[in-house]
N, C-alpha and C positions, 0 to 999 in steps of 0.2 A: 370360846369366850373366856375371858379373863379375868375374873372379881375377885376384888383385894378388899379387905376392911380391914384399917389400921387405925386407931384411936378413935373417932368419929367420923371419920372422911370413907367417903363411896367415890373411887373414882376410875375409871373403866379405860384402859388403855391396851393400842395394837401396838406392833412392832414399828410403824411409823411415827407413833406417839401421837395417834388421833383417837379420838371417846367411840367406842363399839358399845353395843348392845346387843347380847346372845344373852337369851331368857334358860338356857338350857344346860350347859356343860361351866363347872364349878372345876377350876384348876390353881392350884393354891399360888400363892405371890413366893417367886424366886428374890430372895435376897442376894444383891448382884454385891459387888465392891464399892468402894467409894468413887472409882475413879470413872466408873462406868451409870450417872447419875442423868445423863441426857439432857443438863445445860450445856449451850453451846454458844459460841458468838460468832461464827463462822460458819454459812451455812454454803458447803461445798456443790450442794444438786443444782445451786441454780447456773454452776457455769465461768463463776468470777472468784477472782482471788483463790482457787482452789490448792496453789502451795506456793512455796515461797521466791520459787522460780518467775512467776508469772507475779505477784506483787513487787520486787525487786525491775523488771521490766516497766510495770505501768511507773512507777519513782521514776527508773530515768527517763520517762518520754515526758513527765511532769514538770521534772527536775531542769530538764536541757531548755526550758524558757521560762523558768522558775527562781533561777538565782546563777549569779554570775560567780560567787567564792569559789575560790580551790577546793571547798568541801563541798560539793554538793546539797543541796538541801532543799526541804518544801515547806508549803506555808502548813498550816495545821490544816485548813478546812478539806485541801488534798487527801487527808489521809485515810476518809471514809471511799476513796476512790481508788486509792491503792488497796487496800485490803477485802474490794468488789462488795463496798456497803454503798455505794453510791445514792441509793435508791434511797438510802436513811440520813441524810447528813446530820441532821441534830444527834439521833442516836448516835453515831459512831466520832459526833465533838465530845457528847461523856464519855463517851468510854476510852479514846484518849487521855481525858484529863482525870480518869481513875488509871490509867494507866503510868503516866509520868507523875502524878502530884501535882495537885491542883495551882502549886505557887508559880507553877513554869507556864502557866494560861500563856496563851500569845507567840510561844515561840518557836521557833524552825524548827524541822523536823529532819536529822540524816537518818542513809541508810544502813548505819549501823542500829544506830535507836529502831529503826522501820523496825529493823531483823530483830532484834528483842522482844520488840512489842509481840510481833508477829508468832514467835516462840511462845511468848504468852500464852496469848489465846485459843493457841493449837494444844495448848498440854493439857492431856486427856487426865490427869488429877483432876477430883471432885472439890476436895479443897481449895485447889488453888483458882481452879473458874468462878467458886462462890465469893470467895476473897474479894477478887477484882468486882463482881454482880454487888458486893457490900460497898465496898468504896467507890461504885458507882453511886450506890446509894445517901451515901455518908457527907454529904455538901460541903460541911464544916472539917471533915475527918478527924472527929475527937474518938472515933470508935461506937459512935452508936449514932442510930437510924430515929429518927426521932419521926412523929407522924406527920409531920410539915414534909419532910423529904420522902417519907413515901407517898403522900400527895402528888407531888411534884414528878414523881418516876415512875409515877400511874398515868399520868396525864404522857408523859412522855412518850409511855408506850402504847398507848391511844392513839397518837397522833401519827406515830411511827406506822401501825396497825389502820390506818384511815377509819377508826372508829371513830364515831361523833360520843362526846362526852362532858358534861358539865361538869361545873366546878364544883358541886354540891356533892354530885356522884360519887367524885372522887377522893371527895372530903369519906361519904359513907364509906366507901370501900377502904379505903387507910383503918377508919372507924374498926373495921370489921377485921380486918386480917391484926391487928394491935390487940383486939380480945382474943383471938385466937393464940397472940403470940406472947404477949406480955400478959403473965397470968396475975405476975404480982404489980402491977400497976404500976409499972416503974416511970413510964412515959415514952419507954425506948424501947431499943432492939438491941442485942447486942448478937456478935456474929455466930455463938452456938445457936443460937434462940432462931437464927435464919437457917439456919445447916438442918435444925428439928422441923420446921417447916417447910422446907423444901422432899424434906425426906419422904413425909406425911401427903403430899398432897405430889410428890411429880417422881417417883420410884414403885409406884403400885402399880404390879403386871408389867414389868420393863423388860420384855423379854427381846431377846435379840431376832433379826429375821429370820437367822440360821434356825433359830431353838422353833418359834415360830410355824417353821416352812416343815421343821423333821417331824415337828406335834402333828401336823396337818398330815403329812405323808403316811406317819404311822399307824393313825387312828382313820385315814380314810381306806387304806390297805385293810387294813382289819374288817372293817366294815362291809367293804366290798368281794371278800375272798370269805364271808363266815359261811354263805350258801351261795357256792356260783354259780348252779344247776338252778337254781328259781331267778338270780337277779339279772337283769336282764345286761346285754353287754354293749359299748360305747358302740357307738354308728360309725361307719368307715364315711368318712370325708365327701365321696360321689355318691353316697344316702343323704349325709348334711347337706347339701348342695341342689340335689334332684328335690328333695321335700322343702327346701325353700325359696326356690324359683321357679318351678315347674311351673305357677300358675303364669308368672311372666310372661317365659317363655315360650309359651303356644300361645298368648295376646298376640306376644311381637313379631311369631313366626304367621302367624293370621294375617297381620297388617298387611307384613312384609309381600306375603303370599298375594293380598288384594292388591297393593301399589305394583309390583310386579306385572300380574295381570293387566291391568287396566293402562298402562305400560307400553305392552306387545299387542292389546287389543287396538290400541292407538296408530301406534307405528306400522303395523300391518294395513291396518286401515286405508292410514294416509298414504303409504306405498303404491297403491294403486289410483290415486288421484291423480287429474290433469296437472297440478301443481308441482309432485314431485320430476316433474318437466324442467320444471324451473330451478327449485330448491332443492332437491333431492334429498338425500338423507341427514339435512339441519331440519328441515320440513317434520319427520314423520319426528324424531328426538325433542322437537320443540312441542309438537301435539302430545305424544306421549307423557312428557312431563304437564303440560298441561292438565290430562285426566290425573293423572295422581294430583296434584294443586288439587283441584275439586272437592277428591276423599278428603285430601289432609284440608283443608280448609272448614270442611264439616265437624270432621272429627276432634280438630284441636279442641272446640268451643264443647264437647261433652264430657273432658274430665274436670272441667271446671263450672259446670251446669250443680250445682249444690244438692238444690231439690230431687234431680233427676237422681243424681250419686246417692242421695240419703235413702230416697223408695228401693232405688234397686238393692243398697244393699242389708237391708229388713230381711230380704229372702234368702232364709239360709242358704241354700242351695246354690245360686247362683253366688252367694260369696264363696262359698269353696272353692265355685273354678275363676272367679277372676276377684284380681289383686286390689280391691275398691282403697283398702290406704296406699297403693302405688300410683292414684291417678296425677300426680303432679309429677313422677315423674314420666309417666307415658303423656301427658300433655307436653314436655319437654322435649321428649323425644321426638313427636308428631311435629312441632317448630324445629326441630330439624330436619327435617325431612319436609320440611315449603321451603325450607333455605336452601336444599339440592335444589328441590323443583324449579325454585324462582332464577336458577342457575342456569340448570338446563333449558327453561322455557326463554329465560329473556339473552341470553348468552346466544343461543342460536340463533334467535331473531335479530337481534341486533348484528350477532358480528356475521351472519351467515345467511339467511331469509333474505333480507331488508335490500343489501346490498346483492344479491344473485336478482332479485325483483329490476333494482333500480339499471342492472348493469345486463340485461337480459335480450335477446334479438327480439326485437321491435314485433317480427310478424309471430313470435312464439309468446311475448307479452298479451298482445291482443286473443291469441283463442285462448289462454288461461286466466288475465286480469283485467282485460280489456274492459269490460262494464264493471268490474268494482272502483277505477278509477276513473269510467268516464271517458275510454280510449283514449287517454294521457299518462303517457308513461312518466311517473311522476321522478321526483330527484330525493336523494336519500332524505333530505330536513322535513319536504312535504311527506314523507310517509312518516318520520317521526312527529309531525303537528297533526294525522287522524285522530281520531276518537282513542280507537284500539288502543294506539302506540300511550297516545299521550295518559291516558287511565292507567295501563302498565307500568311506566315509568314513575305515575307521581304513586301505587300502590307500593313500590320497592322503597321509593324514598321512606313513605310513614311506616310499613314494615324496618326500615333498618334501624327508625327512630328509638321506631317500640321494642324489639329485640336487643338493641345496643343497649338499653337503661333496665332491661328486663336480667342481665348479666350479674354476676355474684358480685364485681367490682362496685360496679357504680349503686350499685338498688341498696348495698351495705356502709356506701358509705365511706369506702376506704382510706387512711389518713396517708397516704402514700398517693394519691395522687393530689394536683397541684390546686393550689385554695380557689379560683374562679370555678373550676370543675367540680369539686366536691361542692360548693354551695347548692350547685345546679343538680346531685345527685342526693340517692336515699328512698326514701318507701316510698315517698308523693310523687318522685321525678318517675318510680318504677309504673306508679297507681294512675294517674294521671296521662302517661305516654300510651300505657295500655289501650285509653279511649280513644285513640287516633284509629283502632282497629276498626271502630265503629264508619270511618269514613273510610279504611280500606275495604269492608265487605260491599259498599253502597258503590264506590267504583268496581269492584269486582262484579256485580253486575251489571254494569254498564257494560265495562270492559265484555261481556260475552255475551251483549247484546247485540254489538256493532259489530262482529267479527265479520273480515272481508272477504275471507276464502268459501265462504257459505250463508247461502239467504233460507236454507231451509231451518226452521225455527225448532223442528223436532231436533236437529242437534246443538240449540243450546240449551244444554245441561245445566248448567251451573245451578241453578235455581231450586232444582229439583234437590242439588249435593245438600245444598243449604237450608234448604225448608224445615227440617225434622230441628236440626240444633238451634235454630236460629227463634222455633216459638216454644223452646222448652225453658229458665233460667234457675273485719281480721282478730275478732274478739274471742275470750275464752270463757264460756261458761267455770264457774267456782261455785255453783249451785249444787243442790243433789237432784233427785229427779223425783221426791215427796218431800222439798221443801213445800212451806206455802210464800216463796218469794224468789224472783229470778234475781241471781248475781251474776255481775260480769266482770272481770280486770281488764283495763284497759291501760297501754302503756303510751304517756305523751310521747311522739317522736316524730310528730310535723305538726305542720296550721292548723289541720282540722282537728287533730285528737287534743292539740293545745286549747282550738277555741271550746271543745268540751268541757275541757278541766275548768275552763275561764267562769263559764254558764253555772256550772254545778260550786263554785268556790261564789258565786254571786248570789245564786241561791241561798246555799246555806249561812251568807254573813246578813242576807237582810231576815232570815230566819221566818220564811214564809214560804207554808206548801206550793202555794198559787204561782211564786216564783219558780219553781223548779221547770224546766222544760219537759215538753211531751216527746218521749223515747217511743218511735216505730223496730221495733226487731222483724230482721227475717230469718228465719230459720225454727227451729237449730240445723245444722246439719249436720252430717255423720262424720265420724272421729277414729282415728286406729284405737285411739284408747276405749271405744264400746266392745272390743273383741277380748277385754278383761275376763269375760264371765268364762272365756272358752276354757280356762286355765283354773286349775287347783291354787297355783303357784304363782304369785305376780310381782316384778319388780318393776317399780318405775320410777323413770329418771330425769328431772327437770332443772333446766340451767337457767339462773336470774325467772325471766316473764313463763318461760318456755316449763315451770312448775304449774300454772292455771290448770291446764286439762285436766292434771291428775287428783286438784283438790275436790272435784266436783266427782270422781272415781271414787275416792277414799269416804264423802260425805253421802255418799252411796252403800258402800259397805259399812258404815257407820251406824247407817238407817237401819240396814237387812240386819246389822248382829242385837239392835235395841229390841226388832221386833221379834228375831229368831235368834235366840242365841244360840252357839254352840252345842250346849250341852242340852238344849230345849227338844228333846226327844230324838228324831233321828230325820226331820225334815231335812237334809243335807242327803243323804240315803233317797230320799225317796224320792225327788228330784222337786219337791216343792221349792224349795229358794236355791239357786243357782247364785254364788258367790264362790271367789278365791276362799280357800282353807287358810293360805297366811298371804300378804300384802308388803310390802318393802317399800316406802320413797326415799330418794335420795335426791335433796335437794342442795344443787350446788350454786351458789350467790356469788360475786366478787364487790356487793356494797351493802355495806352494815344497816344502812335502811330499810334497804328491800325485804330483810326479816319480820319488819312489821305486816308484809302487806296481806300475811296469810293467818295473821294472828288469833284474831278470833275462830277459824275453821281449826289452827295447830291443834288448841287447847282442847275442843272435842274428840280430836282425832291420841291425843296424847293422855289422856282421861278414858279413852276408850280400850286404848296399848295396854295401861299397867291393870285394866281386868279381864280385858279378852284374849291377850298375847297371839290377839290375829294382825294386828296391824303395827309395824316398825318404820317410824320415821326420823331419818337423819338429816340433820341441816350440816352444810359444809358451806365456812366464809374464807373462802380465800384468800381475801385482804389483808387477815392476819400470819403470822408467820407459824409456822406449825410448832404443836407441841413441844417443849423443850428448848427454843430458841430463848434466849438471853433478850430478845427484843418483844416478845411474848411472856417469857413466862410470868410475871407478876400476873396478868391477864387469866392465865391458867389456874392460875389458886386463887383470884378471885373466885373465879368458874366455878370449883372445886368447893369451898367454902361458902357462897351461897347458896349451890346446891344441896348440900349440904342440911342447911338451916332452915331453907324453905321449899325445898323440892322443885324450884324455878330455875329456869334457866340464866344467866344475867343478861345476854345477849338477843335471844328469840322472845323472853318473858313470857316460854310456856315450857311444861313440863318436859318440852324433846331440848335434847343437850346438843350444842353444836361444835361441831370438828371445826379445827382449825386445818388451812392450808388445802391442798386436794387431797380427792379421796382417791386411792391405793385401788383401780380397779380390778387387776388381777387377784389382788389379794379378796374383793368382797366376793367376785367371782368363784372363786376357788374353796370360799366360806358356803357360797350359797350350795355350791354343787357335790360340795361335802355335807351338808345341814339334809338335804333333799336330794340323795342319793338315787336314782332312777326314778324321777320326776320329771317333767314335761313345763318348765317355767316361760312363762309370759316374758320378754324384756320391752317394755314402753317406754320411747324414748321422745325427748321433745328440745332440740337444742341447736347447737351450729351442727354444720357437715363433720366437720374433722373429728371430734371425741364420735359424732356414729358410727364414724369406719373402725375406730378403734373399738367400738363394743360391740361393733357385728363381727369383726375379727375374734372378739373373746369369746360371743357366744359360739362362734364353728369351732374354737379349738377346744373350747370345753365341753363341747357337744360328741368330738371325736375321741377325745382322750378320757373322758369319764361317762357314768352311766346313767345324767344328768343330760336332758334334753334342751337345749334354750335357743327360743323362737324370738327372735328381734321384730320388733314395728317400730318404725320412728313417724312421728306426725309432723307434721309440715311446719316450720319456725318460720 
């Protein structure tokens, strides 16, 4: 951890130039150069305009239907697209017209100017960056910053930053950063008086990655080599691996082992039946997958049975051998494996049965099918118009309905596919398709009622697969579990959870209890995040909605440290309260609203931080441009300066400070596993796919290369 204190500013910064908080390790502020001050106007990571070769190129594709002169040239608005600010165009019109002198407003831009400008911005002088950040400032360019222009270049960078921001706000924050800056009440700025403030609030702990990465290397070396005979040593890879799949792994090697079975008990079976006369081996491969259909028909509907999941898994014991927060995706799995079956089963009937039946010698029809149809050898459409057939064929339809909308593409919404199609997809088209299953199971017993190769009723089965799942049966608790009131977040994102929001917004304007609707809940049900308690050590990790679970964990631990605290004898010892020793959230948002929505639970949980130093939470708004960007930083010393003053956040408006940009997860990784050296950390995750793979990758590699144990769960988004 990093803490600088320079004049009255407290301001906490990594090597990405995002706000950390380490309660522990005091390492004094390196005084870097001027040139090395971490404004920047060029932000190279995201991909664009990253050197002058590739801006030079987007000019002339601009250029070549851009203007017909012997000199080439572009309009101004082009030039936040040459230098890969596209995404900002008002930002990158001022900083043009600080770049040329505001009297040249309006006019074409060559690629000689380009390459100056360009050179500009790139020159790693501290001076000459601040220079141009002032006569961005500077509207008039008499030489000083007056507070109407920082006004103005606050709102700027709001807008820039998709923060929401009144004009009063901005009026306060000019207000604010002028007392800090103008002492003697001049009414202005002038460009030292910007050079002292930038120093004070965006060069405290500016350490570079390198310095960073060798601090962390050095002092984790040491740590871990002072007793190597006691501390215990990193797990080879097929340990990381065996201890976090095993429970899977004999699930799905079980299933496997029953489908299998029931399989070869089928085909052997039917092998020996009049029939295979006829059909021969499409015959016993269509029965055989038929029994597997059965199990898996049963068994899909038990990892999404709630209540069923919640009892089972209360008992410790059976959660150690089976993965209770992997049921979504072994129900995934299981729809895979009715997709084989309904392959193998309707594939050989159709292309192979149906037709061996219809195309079969007349006197070998009659002693094998002869009374199922009625000694009429029928033609292939009459066997597809039966009972059997026709219940089959319309069960694949609604299965392919349900499964196709059930898919990551369409259930999410995707903007890549074509606008008639996405209206028709999303959570409702997924939630709503799903109920068709209800009239796939109702033919399903039909279907193996009427079957025609058999009148004994002892073998149909079906009924029997389905009995057990069939009488047994998206919101997030933010409650704790000794509130005296249930909370829940709910996020609008179709008709129904809209006409919610409608009912409760009607309620609360006619300002009348009696109006409020009557709320039925069921559940609760169980959670990867109740496996908290099993851990000393807990981090958890929530993007945008997918933070709820964890608020209702924290407001938990909340409870336990008011009633038991820490130091409150040795109840921790003695296994009376069962709590994590330290707690981590990291909540990552990309809209400046969404900070509000955990406000009131922040402020206890951040009240709780700075006396118990058991619970750490970080807010990370993506929206804005990370620490030290030219397009953020005024943003930053607001930050910086109301904290400061009021010990508030300006953004969150509670005590937790929030990062800009993303959060560095190798780096929190590598902090944690250094912090908590041969410890056994919890990782709770709750978010899209793609950042899980990436943190179940971090936990095995810091699992094998340090002495640091980290156990991933992610909950179901």
């Amino acid at each position: 951890m990093i803490n600088v204190y320079m004049n009255h500013l407290s301001v906490r910064r990594d090597a990405q130039g995002a706000h950390d908080h380490h309660p522990y390790i005091l390492i004094p502020c390196l005084y870097l150069h001027d040139c090395d001050q971490g404004l920047k106007f060029i932000d190279e990571g995201r991909g664009t305009g990253a050197n002058l070769k590739e801006v030079e190129e987007r000019f002339d594709r601009v250029s070549s239907c851009a203007s017909e002169e012997s000199i080439s040239a572009i309009d101004s608005p082009h030039f936040g697209y040459c230098i890969g600010m596209q995404d900002t165009p008002e930002f990158a019109g001022e900083l043009l017209e600080a770049l040329r002198g505001r009297r040249k407003h309006g006019m074409k831009l060559t690629k000689r100017e380009l390459s100056d400008y360009w050179h500009r911005l790139t020159n790693p002088c501290f001076d000459s960056k601040l220079r141009l950040f002032f006569d961005m400032c500077d509207k008039d360019s008499d030489g000083r910053i007056s507070k109407a222009d920082l006004k103005q270049m606050i709102l700027l960078s709001a807008a820039t930053n998709k923060v929401d921001m009144k004009e009063e706000e901005a009026e306060d924050f000019s207000c604010l950063i002028m007392q800090e800056v103008d002492v003697q009440e001049k009414g202005y700025v002038q460009f030292h008086e910007l050079k002292d403030l930038f120093k004070a609030a965006s060069t405290k702990g500016q350490f570079s990655t390198h310095q960073h990465l060798a601090l962390l290397n050095t002092q984790t070396s040491r740590d871990l080599h002072q007793d190597d005979h006691q501390e215990p040593k990193p797990m080879s890879l097929p340990e990381i691996l065996f201890r976090q799949y095993w429970r899977r792994a004999w699930v799905v090697a079980l299933w496997l082992v029953a489908c299998i079975a029931l399989f070869s008990w089928k085909f052997i079976q039917y092998k020996h039946r009049a029939a295979f006369q006829v059909m021969g081996y499409c015959l016993c491969t269509a029965k055989g997958a038929a029994e597997t259909l059965k199990l898996n028909m049963a068994l899909v509907l038990l990892p999404v049975c709630r209540n069923f999941i919640t009892w089972l898994r209360r008992n410790r014991r059976i959660g150690y051998f089976i993965p209770f927060n992997d049921h979504i995706n072994f129900h995934r799995l299981i729809a895979g494996g009715i997709v084989m079956g309904v392959i193998l089963h309707g594939g050989a009937h159709l292309g192979c049965d149906i037709p061996r039946i219809t195309g079969s010698n007349p006197t070998l029809f009659d002693k094998t099918f002869g009374s199922a149809f009625g000694k009429k050898q029928p033609t292939y459409l009459q066997v597809l118009c039966t009972t059997e057939v026709a219940t089959g064929i319309a069960m694949v339809m609604f299965m392919a309905i349900a499964f196709s909308l059930a898919t990551r593409m369409p259930r999410r919404r995707s903007p890549t596919l074509p606008g008639p199609i996405r209206r028709v997809t999303g959570y409702n088209a997924f939630w709503y398709s799903h109920h068709l299953l209800i009239i796939v199971y109702i033919l399903l017993i039909i279907h193996s009622l009427f079957l025609f190769l058999t009148d004994n009723f002892a073998e149909k089965t079906t009924w029997m697969y389905l009995a057990v799942p069939v009488l047994l049966h998206p919101f997030s608790l933010t409650s704790g579990p000794n509130d005296d009131h249930l909370s829940i977040h709910i996020r609008t994102l179709g008709d129904w959870s809209d006409q919610i929001l409608n009912l409760f917004q009607e309620a609360v304007l006619s300002n009348s209890l009696d109006n409020y609707p009557k709320v039925c809940i069921d559940g609760p049900y169980g959670a990867a995040s109740q496996d908290h308690v099993k851990y000393d050590i807990v981090v958890l990790i929530g993007l945008g909605i997918g933070a709820t679970p964890f608020i209702s964990v924290l407001k938990a631990i909340e409870d336990s440290l008011q009633k038991h605290p820490p130091n409150h004898g040795n109840d921790v010892e003695s296994g009376v309260v069962k709590r994590p020793l330290k707690s981590y959230l990291y909540w990552v948002t990309r809209e400046y609203g969404s900070l509000a929505w955990f406000k009131d639970a922040m402020k206890g949980v951040a009240a709780l931080t700075h006396k118990q130093k058991v619970v750490e939470v970080h807010n990370f708004l993506t929206s804005v441009y990370q620490s030290g960007d030219a397009r953020s930083i005024l943003l930053s010393i607001i930050q910086a300066l109301y904290f400061a003053n009021s010990g508030i956040d300006v953004f969150s408006r509670t005590q937790v400070q929030t990062h800009f940009s993303r959060p560095n997860w190798f780096k929190i990784f590598s902090n944690l596993a250094w912090r908590h050296a041969g410890s056994c950390i919890g990782v709770f995750y709750c978010g899209s796919s793609n950042l899980a793979r990436e943190l179940e990758g971090l936990c095995t590699k810091f699992s094998t290369k340090t002495t640091t144990r980290f156990v991933f769960h992610k909950e179901n988004y």
